[in-house]
Structure formats: structure tokens, C-alpha cells
VOGU-3710 file (C-alpha; in Angstrom, 3 decimals, decimal comma):
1> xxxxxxxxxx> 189,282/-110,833/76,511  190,417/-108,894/73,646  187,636/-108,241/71,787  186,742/-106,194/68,186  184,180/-104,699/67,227  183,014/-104,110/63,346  181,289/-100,930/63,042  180,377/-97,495/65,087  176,825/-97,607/64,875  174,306/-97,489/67,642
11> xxxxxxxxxx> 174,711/-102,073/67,945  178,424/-101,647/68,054  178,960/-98,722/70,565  176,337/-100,190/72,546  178,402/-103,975/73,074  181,613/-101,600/73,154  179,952/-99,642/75,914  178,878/-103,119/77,739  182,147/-104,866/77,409  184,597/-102,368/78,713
21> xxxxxxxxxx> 182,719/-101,628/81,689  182,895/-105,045/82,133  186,825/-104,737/82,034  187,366/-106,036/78,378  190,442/-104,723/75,800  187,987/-103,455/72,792  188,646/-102,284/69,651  185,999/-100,597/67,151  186,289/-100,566/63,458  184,680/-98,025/61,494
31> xxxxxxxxxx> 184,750/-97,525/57,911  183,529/-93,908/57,806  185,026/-91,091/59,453  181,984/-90,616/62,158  180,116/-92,838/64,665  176,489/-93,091/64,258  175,818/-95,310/61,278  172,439/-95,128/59,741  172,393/-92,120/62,424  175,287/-90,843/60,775
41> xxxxxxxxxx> 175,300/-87,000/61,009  176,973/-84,183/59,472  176,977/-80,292/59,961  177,061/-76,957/57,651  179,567/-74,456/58,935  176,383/-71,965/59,831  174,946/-74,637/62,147  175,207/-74,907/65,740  174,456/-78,653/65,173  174,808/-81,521/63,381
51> xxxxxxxxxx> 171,910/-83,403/61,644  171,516/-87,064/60,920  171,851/-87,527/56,985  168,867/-89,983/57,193  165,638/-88,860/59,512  165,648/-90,088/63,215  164,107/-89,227/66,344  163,223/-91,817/69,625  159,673/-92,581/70,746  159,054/-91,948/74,461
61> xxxxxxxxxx> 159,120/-95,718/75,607  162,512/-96,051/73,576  163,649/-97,017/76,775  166,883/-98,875/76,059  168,442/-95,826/74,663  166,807/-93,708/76,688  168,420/-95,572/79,707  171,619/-95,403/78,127  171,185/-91,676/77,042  170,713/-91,229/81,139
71> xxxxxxxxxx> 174,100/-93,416/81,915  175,793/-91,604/79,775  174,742/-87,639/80,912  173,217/-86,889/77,579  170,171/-84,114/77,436  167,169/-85,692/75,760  164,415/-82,977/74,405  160,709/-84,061/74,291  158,297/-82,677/72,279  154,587/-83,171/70,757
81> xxxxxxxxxx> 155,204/-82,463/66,845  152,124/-83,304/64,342  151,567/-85,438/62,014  149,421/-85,783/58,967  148,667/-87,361/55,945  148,890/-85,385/52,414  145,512/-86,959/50,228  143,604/-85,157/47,357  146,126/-82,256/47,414  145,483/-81,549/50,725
91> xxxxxxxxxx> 147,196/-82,222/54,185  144,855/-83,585/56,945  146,044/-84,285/60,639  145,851/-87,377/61,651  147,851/-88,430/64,567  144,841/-88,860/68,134  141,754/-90,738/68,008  139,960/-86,973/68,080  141,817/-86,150/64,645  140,517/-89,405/62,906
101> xxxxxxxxxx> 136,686/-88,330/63,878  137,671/-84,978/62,150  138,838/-86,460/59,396  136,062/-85,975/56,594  137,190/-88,184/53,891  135,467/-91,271/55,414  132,016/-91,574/57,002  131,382/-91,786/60,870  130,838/-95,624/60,470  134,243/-96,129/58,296
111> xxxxxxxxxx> 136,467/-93,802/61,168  134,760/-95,946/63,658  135,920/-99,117/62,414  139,901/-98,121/61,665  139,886/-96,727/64,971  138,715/-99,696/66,308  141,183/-101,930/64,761  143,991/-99,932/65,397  143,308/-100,175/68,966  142,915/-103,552/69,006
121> xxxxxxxxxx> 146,231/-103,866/66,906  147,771/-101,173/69,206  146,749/-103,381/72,512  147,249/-106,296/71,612  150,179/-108,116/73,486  150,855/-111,432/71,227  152,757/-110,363/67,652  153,492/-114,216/67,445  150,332/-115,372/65,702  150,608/-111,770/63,698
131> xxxxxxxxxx> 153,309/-113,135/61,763  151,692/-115,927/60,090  149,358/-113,556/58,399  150,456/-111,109/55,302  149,135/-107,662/55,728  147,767/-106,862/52,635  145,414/-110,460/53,450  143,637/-109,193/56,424  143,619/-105,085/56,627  141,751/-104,602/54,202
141> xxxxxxxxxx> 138,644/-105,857/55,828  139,577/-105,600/59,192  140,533/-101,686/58,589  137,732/-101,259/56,252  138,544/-101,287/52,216  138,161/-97,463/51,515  139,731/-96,180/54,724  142,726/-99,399/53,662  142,497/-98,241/49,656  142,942/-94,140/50,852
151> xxxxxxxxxx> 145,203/-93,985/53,486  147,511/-97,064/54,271  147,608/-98,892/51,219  149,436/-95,869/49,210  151,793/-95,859/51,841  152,649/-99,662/52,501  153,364/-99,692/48,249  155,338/-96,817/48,191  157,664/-97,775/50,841  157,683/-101,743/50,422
161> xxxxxxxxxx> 157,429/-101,854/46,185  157,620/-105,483/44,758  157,119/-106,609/48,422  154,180/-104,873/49,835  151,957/-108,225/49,173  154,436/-110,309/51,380  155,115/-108,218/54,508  153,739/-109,823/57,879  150,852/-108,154/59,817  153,970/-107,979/62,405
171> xxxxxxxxxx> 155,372/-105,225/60,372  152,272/-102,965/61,091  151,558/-104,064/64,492  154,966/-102,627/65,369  154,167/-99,290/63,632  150,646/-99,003/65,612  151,764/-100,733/69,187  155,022/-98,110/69,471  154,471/-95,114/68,753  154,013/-92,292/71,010
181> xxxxxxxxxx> 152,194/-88,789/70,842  155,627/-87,310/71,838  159,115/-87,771/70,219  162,716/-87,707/72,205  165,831/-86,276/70,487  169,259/-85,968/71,629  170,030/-82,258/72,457  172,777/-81,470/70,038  171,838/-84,428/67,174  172,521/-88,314/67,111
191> xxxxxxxxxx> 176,021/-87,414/65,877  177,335/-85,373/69,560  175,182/-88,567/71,234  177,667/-91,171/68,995  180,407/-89,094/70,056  179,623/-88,376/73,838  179,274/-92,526/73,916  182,725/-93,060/71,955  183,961/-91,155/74,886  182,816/-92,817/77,529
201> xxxxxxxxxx> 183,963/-95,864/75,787  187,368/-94,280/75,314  187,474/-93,558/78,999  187,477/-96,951/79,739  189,784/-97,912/78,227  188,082/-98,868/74,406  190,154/-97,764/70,925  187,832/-96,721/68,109  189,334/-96,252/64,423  187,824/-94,531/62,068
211> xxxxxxxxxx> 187,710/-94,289/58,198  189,071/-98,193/58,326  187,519/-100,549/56,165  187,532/-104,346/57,018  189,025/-106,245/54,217  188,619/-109,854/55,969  187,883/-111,760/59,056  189,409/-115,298/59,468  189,896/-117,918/62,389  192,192/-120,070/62,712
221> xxxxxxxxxx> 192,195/-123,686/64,409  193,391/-122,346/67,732  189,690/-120,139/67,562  192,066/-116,919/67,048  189,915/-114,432/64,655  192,368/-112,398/62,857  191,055/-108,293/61,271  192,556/-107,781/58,445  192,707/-103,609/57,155  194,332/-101,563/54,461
231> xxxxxxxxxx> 197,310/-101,480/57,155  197,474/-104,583/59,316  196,310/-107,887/60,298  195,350/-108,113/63,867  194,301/-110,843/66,502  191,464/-111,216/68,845  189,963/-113,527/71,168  186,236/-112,321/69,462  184,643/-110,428/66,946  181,436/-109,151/66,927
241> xxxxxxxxxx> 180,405/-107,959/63,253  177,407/-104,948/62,806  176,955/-104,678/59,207  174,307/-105,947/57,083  174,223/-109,955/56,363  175,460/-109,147/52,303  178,447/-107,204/54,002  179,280/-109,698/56,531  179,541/-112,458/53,570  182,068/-110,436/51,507
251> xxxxxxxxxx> 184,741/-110,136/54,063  184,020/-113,944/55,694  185,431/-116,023/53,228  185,745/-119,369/55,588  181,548/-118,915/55,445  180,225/-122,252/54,499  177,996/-122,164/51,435  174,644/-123,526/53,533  175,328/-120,313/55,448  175,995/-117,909/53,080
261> xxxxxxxxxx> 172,616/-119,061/51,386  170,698/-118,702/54,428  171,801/-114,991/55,144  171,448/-114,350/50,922  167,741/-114,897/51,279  167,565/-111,712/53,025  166,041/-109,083/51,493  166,030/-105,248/52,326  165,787/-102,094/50,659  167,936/-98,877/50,780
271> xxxxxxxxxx> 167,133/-95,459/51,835  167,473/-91,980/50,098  167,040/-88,592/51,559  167,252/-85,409/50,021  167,341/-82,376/52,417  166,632/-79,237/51,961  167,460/-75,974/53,520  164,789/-73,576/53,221  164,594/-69,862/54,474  161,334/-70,335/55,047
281> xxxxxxxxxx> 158,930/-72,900/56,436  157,972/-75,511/54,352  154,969/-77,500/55,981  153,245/-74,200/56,986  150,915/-75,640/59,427  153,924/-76,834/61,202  153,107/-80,892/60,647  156,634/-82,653/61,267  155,766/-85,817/59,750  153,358/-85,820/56,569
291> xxxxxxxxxx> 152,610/-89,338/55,003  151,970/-89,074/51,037  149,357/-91,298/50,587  149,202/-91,453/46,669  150,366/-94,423/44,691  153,166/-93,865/42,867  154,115/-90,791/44,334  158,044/-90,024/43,819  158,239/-89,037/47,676  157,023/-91,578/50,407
301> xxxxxxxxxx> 157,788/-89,289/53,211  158,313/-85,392/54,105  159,926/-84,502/57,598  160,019/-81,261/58,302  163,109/-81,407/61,356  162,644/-77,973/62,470  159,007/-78,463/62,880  160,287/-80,740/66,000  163,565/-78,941/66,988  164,168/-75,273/66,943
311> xxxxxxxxxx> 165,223/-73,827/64,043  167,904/-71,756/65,811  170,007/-74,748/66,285  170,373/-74,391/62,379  171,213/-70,839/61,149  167,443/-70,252/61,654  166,659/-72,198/58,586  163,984/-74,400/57,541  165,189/-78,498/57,171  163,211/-80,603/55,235
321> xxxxxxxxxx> 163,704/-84,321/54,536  162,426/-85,680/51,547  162,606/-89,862/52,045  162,432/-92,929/50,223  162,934/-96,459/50,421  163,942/-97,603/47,043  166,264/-101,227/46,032  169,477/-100,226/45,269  168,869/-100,948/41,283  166,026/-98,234/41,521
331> xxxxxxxxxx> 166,244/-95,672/39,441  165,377/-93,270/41,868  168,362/-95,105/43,820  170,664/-94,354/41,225  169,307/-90,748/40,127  171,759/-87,921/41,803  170,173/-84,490/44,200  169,429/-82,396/40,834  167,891/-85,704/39,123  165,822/-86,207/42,125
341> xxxxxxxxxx> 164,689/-82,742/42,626  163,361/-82,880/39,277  161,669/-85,571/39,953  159,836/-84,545/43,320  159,097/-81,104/42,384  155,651/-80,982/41,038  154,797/-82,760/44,328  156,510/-80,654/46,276  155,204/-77,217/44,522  151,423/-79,195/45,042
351> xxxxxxxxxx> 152,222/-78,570/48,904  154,421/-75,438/48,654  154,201/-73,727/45,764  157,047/-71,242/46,974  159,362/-73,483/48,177  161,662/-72,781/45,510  162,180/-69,262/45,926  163,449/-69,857/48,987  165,851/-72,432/48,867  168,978/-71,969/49,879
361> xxxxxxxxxx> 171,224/-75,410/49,384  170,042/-79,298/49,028  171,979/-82,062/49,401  171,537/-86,096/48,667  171,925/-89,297/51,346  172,078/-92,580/50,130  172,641/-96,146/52,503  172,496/-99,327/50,264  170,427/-101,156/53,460  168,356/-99,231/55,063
371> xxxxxxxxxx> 164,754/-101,763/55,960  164,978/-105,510/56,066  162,169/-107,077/54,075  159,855/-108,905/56,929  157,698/-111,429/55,307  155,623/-114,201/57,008  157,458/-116,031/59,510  159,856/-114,149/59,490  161,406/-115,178/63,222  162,375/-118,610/61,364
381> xxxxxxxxxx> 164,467/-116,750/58,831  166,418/-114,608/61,549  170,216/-115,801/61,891  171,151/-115,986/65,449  173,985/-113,780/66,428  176,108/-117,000/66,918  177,667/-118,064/63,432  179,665/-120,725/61,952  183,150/-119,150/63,122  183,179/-120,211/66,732
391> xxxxxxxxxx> 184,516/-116,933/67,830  182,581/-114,654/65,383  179,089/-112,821/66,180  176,359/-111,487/64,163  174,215/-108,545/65,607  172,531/-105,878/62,794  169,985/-104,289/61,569  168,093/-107,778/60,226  168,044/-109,490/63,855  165,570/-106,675/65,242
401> xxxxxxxxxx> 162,881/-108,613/65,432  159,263/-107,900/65,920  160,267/-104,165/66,395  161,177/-101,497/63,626  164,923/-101,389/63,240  166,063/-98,296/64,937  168,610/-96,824/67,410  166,911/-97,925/70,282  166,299/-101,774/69,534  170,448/-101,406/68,169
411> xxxxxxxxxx> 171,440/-100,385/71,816  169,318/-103,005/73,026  170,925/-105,907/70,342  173,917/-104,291/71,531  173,569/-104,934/75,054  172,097/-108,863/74,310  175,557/-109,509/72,259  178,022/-108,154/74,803  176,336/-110,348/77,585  176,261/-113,595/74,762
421> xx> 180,083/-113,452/74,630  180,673/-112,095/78,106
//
């Protein structure tokens, strides 16, 4: 079959990858010059590597892109970073059942019950009945109310806004049940892993363009989808479509309306990142992840990258992602890098005092979806990767469902869409 592809992220290389191996003609569409999507990466000329304009790594049981990282002859790095949480203007590990006993902010009693329930959240095998329930309904007591009202409650508003009272317990259980003391990373960034899998799709036989932008998809009565670009209108026998559900809608006109509405009620939130470049370090005590767990606090996240991977990969300089999660009609959405530094920087001179003096250049990431919204029940609001257009599939970011979205569960929706249309 001749078969396209809409967009070079992790879900569309991935059913590339399947579908030429499995002899298919396949044709990728991207509308930016790079593979990767949300992985996206670019490079300064004094780097030895590129660096993913929005914060990734892989957990050790990522197995689906791990498997494929294997396949493929790409070097995956482990390593043990830490992780805290910043509270009271101070940073406190928190990452092993030994750092929460440490932790002095709650009593031996209160530490004994959040570890408790995060075990039994972290063990426990059936998310289905997890759904029904809204987080902010049940953590609270099950968590206990200060150790809920300190540490996670900051953190679920600051990411989650207007929605943090309607996300499903499934949305934390995935954040407790997967994560790992150690972190994988492609040796040489997410961008040369895009790239090393465009080749081996290449190989086969695959064509990739880049920097083309979709302008419609249509079928005709014969089932014949036809791609129309800037350039050309093209046939295939399928189409499989990547981008978010408000994307897909704009270029599908033949959508019915029932349909459209259905994929409208999705909600999700962009992402921001501002990264710095720092001559020195800027999390001192060398935490790679630290949570801010302050309402209202203009930062939700700080990732220090070269507190995971070595700093010599990057002119021996200090990176530092500053993230957020805001709606696209947020103001700190909408704010540009100077605007935003403004805004973070008495936070960030709270932490690092210093940080100024040595930074060297900062620049400003923006994607318009970035986390789907994952109320109760959310599995009945899902669109299945089959759609109204018999020869047109849906697979993105909002069908990863009860994991986080993320590169690996993308490989995996990847492989589950190549062997639907197979």
C-alpha cells in the first residue's frame, strides 16, 4: 500500500518504521524542518549536541522505545540523577522511601502515611476503577491533608490551573506507578535518535519531507485520500494523521459535525520552556529535577539537564530548563524570553542568587499542545484511531491512555496504528 504519514514525531516515525519493514511505499510529512516533535531538538554552534527544546528523558521500563532504541543501534545512557522539592525557600530531596523519613517538614506519623499510600498507588495493578474518582476528592485524606496541602497540591495547581479539581486519580497513579530511580537518554539527544530512525526508515525504502505543511486531507468515493501541500496534491491508499485533535479538524474538512464536536471537547494545555545557559551550576547540590511546590509560583518546574548528562557534551556549560504548562491564552503563554525572565527571577535568585552573573544566553520554547486534560472517565472520551474517513487514522498525543504522554507510549501508539492498517 501506499501509505502517508502526517508528522515526524516519535507516533509517526514509529508506524513509518513498522510499515516499511513490512514492505509498504511511505511517505512522511513534516511541517518543521527536524524530526522529533515535542522532542524537537536544536543545537548552539559550541555544542557537541543537540538538546530537546522542551525537557525529556525515558524511565528505565520505557520499554517500547527502549526496544526500538536497541533495533535501531542507538546508545542509551543510564543514570541515577536527584530529585527534590523546593518548599519554604529551601530544596529538600525527596525521591526513595529513606529521603521521605528525612524529610522534616512533616511528623513521623504524617511521612508514614504518604508513604504508605504511594505504595499502595505505586502497586496497585487496576487504574480502571482510578478513573472514576477526581484526585483532588480522595488524596487529600488518603495522602494526609498537610503532607497533600505542602507538597502535591502546589504542584497539581500549578501545572493543571482551571482544571486541577477535575483530573482523574488515573493521572497520578501514572506519575507514582512509572517512574524509576534511574533515567535513560539517547547518547547524542532525542534529535540524532529522530534522525538515526529517519534513516533507517529511509533505508527501506520510506521518503520523509520536511518543512511541508498539510493544507488538506480529502477522500474521495473510490476511498482514495488525497495530501494536499503548498506544492501538490497527492494520492494514497491511507493516511495516518499525528497531530493534535484541533489540528486534525482544520485540514479535514469532509469531518462530520458530530465528530468534530466529539474531538472539540478535548482539552489540553501548552508548554513553555525557557533555557538557560549558565557558566556555572545552577542547582548546586546537583538535584536534576526540583518540583516548586508553592502556589502560584511563576515556574512549575526547574531541570537542571547537565545535572543528568555531562556538561562536556555542551561547551561545558550549565543547562537549565525553566517549565510550564500554561493554555495558550495565558499570559505567561503569550509573554516573550525577556518578559518571562522578568517574571521568574525573584524565584530563581531565591534558589541562586548568582545565577545572573553568570549567564551566558537564554532562549524561549513554546508548543500550543503540550498535556491533554484527563478528567474522570476519561477512556470514554478517547477517539479511536479509526475515524469517519474510511481510509484516514488518528494516533496522537490525546489517545495515550492511562500513561503520561511521552516518547515511549508514541512509539508504542505508533506500532498499534501500523499493525491497525496493516
Amino acid at each position: 500500500m501506499n501509505i502517508a504519514i502526517i508528522g515526524a514525531g516519535f507516533t509517526g516515525l514509529s508506524a513509518a518504521y513498522q510499515l516499511t519493514k513490512k514492505g509498504h511505499t511511505v511517505t512522511v510529512f513534516e511541517k518543521d524542518p527536524q524530526p522529533g516533535g515535542l522532542a524537537i531538538g536544536y543545537q548552539e554552534k559550541e555544542w557537541d549536541w543537540p538538546l530537546e527544546k522542551h525537557y525529556h528523558h525515558w524511565f528505565t521500563n520505557d520499554t517500547f522505545i527502549l526496544n526500538l532504541a536497541k533495533e535501531i543501534g542507538q546508545e542509551v545512557l543510564i543514570k541515577t540523577p536527584k530529585t527534590s522539592i523546593y518548599l519554604d525557600d529551601k530544596m529538600y530531596q525527596l525521591d526513595s522511601p529513606s529521603a521521605l523519613l528525612q524529610f522534616p517538614k512533616l511528623t513521623f506519623f504524617e511521612k508514614i502515611q504518604m508513604g504508605l499510600s504511594l505504595a499502595l498507588l505505586r502497586y496497585n495493578p487496576f487504574w480502571k476503577p482510578l478513573e472514576k474518582i477526581r484526585a483532588t476528592a480522595v488524596l487529600p485524606k488518603a495522602i494526609g491533608k498537610r503532607a497533600w496541602k505542602m507538597i502535591w497540591e502546589p504542584q497539581l495547581v500549578n501545572k493543571m490551573g482551571k482544571y486541577a479539581d477535575i483530573i482523574s486519580l488515573v493521572f497520578f497513579w501514572t506519575r507514582v506507578s512509572k517512574r524509576t530511580a534511574s533515567l535513560a537518554y539517547p547518547a547524542g539527544g532525542f534529535l540524532g535518535f529522530a534522525q538515526k530512525l529517519c534513516d533507517a526508515i529511509i533505508k527501506r525504502g520510506g521518503v520523509i519531507h520536511f518543512t511541508t505543511e498539510i493544507l488538506s486531507i480529502t477522500e474521495d468515493q473510490s476511498g482514495n485520500v488525497s495530501i494536499k501541500t503548498k506544492n501538490e496534491n497527492t494520492l494514497f491508499d491511507k493516511v495516518i494523521v499525528t497531530t493534535p485533535s484541533f489540528l486534525f479538524l482544520k485540514i479535514a474538512p469532509q469531518l462530520p459535525e458530530n465528530y468534530k464536536n466529539k474531538l472539540g471537547k478535548l482539552q489540553g494545555l501548552g508548554a513553555t520552556d525557557l533555557v538557560l545557559r549558565l557558566n556555572e551550576q545552577f542547582l548546586t547540590d546537583n538535584t536534576y529535577w526540583l518540583s516548586i511546590c508553592e502556589k502560584d509560583s511563576p515556574v512549575l518546574v526547574i531541570v537542571e539537564h547537565t545535572n543528568l548528562m555531562d556538561k562536556k557534551h555542551y561547551n561545558n556549560e550549565h543547562v537549565v530548563y525553566l517549565g510550564n504548562y500554561p493554555a495558550t491564552t495565558d499570559k505567561k503563554f503569550l509573554m516573550n524570553k525577556e518578559e518571562l525572565l522578568t517574571l521568574y527571577d525573584p524565584l530563581l535568585k531565591r534558589i541562586n542568587p548568582n545565577y545572573k552573573k553568570t549567564l551566558i544566553a537564554y532562549e524561549l520554547f513554546k508548543a500550543p499542545f503540550a498535556q491533554p486534560i484527563i478528567p474522570t472517565n476519561y477512556s470514554k472520551m478517547i477517539p479511536p484511531m479509526t475515524t469517519p474517513l474510511s481510509n484516514v487514522f488518528l494516533a496522537n498525543i490525546e489517545q495515550v491512555y492511562p500513561w503520561d504522554r511521552g516518547t515511549n507510549y508514541a512509539v508504542e501508539l505508533g506500532e498499534k496504528v501500523a499493525e491497525l492498517i496493516d
